[in-house]
C-alpha positions as a Python dict, from the first residue, in 0.01 Angstrom:
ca = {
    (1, 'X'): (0, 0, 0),
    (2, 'X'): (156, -70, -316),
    (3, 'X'): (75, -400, -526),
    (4, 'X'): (380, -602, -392),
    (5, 'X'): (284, -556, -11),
    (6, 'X'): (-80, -656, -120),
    (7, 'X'): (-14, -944, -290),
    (8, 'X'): (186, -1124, 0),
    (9, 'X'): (-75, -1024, 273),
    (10, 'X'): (-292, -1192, 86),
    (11, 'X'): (-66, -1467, 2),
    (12, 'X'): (-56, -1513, 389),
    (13, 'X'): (-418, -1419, 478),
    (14, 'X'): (-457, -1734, 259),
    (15, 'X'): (-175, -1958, 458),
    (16, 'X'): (-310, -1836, 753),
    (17, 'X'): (-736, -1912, 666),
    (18, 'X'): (-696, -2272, 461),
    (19, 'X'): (-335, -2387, 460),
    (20, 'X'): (-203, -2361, 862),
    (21, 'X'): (-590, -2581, 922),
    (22, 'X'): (-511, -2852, 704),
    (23, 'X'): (-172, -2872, 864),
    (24, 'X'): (-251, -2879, 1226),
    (25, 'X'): (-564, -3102, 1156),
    (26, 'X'): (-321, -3364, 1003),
    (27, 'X'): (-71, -3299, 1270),
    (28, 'X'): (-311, -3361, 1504),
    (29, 'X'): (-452, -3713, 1277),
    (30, 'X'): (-127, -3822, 1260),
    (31, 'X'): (-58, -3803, 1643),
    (32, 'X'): (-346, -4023, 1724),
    (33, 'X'): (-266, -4271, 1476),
    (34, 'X'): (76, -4308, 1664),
    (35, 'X'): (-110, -4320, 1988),
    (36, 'X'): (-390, -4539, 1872),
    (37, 'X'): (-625, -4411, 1912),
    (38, 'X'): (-713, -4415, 1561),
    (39, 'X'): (-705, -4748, 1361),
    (40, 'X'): (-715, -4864, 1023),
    (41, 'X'): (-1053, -5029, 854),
    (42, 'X'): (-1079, -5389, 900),
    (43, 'X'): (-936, -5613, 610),
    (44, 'X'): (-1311, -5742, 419),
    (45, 'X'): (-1314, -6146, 455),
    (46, 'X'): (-1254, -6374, 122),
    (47, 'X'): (-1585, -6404, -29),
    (48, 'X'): (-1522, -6740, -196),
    (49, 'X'): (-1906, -6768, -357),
    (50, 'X'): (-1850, -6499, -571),
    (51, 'X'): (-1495, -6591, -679),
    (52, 'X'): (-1522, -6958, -723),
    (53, 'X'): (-1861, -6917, -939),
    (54, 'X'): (-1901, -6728, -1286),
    (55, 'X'): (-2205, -6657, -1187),
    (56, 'X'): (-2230, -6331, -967),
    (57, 'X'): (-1945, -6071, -1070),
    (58, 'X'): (-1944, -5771, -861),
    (59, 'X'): (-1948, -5411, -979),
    (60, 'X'): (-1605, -5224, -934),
    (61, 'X'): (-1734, -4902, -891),
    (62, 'X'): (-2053, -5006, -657),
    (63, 'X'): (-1968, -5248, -429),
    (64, 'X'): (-2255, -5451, -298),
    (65, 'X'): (-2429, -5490, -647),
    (66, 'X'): (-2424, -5842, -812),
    (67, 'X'): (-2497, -5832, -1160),
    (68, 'X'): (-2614, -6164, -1325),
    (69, 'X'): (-2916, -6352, -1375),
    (70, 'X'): (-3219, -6291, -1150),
}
């Protein structure tokens, strides 16, 4: 085989292993969604304590730590 012919069965090997997956997996994701079978995560509630006061500011990064005076 000479370097050309190598390169693109590889090239496909390599469509064929990770690529053609990720495709029908989506495919597949995106089917259900229309369906519904698969739904979005719930909006979070207002949390009105933590916006109204100075007092307890919530990490960005972390959610679920309050950072303040203990």
């Amino acid at each position: 085989m000479d370097k050309t012919s190598t390169s693109f069965v590889v090239g496909l090997l390599f469509f064929l292993r990770c690529l053609l997956p990720l495709v029908i997996m989506l495919g597949v994701s995106a089917i259900l969604r229309r369906l519904g079978y698969i739904k979005g995560p719930p909006s979070r509630p207002p949390n009105d304590k933590n916006q109204n006061s100075g007092e307890g500011i919530e990490n960005s990064t972390e959610e679920g730590l309050v950072h303040g005076n203990v």
